[in-house]
C-alpha positions as a Python dict, from the first residue, in 0.01 Angstrom:
ca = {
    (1, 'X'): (0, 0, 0),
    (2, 'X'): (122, 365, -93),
    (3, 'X'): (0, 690, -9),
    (4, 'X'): (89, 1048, -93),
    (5, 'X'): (-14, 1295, 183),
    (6, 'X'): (-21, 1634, 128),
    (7, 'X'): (-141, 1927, 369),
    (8, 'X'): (-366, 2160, 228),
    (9, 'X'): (-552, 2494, 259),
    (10, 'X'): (-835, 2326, 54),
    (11, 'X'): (-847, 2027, -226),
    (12, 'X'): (-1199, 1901, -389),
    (13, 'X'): (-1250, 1569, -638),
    (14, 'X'): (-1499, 1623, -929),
    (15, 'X'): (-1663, 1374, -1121),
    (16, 'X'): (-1849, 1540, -1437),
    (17, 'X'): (-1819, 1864, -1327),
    (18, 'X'): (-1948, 1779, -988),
    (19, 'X'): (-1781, 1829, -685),
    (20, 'X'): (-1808, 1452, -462),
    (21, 'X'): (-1582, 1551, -204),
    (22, 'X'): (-1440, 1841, -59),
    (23, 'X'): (-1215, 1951, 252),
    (24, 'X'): (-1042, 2280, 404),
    (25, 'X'): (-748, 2282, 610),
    (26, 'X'): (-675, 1915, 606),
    (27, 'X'): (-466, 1640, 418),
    (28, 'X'): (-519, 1544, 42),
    (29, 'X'): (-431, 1164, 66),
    (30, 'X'): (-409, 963, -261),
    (31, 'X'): (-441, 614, -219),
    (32, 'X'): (-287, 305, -446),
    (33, 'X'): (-274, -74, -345),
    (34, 'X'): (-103, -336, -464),
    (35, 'X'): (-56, -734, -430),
    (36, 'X'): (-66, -876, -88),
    (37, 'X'): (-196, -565, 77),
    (38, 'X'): (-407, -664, 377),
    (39, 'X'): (-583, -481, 655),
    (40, 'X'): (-255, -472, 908),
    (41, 'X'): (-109, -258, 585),
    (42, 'X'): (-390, -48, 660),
    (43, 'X'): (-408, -34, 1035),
    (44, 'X'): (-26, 93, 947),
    (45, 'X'): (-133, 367, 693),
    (46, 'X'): (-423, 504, 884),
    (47, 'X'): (-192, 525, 1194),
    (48, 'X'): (37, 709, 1019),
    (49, 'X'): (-164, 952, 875),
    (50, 'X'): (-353, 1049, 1134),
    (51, 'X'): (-50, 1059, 1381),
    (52, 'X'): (216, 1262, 1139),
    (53, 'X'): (337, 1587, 1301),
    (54, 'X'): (302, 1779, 987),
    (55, 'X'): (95, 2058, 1155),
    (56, 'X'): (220, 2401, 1277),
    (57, 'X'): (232, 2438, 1633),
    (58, 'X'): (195, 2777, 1809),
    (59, 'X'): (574, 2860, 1786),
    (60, 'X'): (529, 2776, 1366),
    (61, 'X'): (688, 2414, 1395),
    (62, 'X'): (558, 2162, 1283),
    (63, 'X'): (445, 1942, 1528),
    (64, 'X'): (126, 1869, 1532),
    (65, 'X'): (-79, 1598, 1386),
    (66, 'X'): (-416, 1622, 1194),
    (67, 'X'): (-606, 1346, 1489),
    (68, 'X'): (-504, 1674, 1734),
    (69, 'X'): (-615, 1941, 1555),
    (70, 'X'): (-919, 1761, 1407),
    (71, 'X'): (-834, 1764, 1059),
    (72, 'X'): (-1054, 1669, 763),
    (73, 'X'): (-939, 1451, 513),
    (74, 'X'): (-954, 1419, 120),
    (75, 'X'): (-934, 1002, 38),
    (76, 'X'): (-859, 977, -332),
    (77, 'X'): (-808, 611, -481),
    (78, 'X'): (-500, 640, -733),
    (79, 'X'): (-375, 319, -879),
    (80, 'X'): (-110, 500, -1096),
    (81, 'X'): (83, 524, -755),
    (82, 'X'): (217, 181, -916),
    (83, 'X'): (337, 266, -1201),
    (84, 'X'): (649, 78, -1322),
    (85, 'X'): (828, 342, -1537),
    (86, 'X'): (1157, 168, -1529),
    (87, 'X'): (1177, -13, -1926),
    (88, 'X'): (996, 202, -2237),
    (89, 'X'): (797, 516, -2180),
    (90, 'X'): (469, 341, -2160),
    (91, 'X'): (391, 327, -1731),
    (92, 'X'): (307, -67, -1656),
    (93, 'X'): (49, -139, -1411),
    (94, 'X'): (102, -477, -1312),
    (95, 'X'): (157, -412, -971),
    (96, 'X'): (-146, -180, -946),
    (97, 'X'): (-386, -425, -742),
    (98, 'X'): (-699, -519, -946),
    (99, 'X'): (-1022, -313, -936),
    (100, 'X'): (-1236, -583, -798),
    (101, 'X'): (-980, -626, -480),
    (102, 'X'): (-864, -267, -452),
    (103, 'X'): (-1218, -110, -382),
    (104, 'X'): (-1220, -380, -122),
    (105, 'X'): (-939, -235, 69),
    (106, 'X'): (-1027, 147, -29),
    (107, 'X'): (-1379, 100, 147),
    (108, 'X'): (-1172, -55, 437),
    (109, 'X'): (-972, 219, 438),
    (110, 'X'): (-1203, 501, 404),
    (111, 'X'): (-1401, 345, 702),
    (112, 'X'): (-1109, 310, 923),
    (113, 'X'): (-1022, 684, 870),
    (114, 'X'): (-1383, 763, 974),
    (115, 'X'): (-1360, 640, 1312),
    (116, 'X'): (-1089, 903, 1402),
    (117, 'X'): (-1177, 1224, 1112),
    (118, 'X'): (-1439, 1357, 904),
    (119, 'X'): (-1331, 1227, 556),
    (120, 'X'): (-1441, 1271, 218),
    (121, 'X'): (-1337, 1064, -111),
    (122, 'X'): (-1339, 1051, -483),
    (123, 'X'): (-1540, 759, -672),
    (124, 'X'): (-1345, 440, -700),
    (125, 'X'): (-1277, 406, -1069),
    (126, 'X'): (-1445, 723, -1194),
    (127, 'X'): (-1265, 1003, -1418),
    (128, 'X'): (-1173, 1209, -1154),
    (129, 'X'): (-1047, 1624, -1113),
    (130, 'X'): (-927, 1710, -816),
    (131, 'X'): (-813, 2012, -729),
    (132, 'X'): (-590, 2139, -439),
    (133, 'X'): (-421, 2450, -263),
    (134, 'X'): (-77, 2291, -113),
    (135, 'X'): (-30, 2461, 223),
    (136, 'X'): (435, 2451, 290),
    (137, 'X'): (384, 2265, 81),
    (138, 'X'): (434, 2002, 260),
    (139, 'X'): (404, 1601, 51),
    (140, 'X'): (497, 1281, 198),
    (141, 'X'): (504, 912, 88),
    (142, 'X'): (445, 675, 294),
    (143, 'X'): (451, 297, 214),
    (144, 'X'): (361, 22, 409),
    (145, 'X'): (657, -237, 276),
}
């Protein structure tokens, strides 16, 4: 599992021209799986979000997390976080986990975020647009292998 955080002063997702989810002042998280990804790579990811110290504190550093300061957060599934770029110029996908598994663990995911922050999301599998204002900025990968 892979994620790419990324603090903002606002992000939304739009599907036709519709906005479907939409946050201030929280974290932008996009969202890929892969093979063998199971709830504990979750349990690890959702820690991790919600505990980073990536939030000013009164003195400007940051160190703060998003659970203390009751941040919202913008779940977008992303499957191109597994690209395989390494031979031709064409991305591969074959690590990307399949649709039919991946919304699996997305819904998992989603739901385990909700028990700690208000959270929107994107569509699993739709065309999406998001749109975000980076706040540092301030983007950070985190992977659970």
């Amino acid at each position: 599992m892979k994620v790419v955080v990324t603090r903002v002063i606002s992000a939304n997702v739009k599907v036709d021209n519709k906005i479907v989810g939409q946050i201030n002042n929280g974290l932008l998280v996009l969202v890929g799986f892969t093979n063998f990804d199971t709830s504990k790579d979750i349990d690890y990811i959702v820690d991790k979000i919600i505990n980073l110290r990536i939030f000013n504190d009164e003195f400007g550093i940051m160190n703060k997390s998003a659970l203390e300061l009751n941040k919202e957060i913008l779940s977008v599934s992303q499957f191109t976080l597994y690209a395989d770029v390494k031979n031709g110029r064409r991305p591969s996908y074959i690590n990307a986990l399949n649709g039919n598994d991946a919304i699996k663990l997305y819904d998992e995911f989603n739901n385990k975020l909700k028990k700690h922050l208000n959270i929107q999301t994107g569509i699993f599998g739709a065309d999406m647009k998001v749109e975000s204002i980076n706040d540092g900025p301030v983007t950070i990968i985190i992977e659970s292998r």
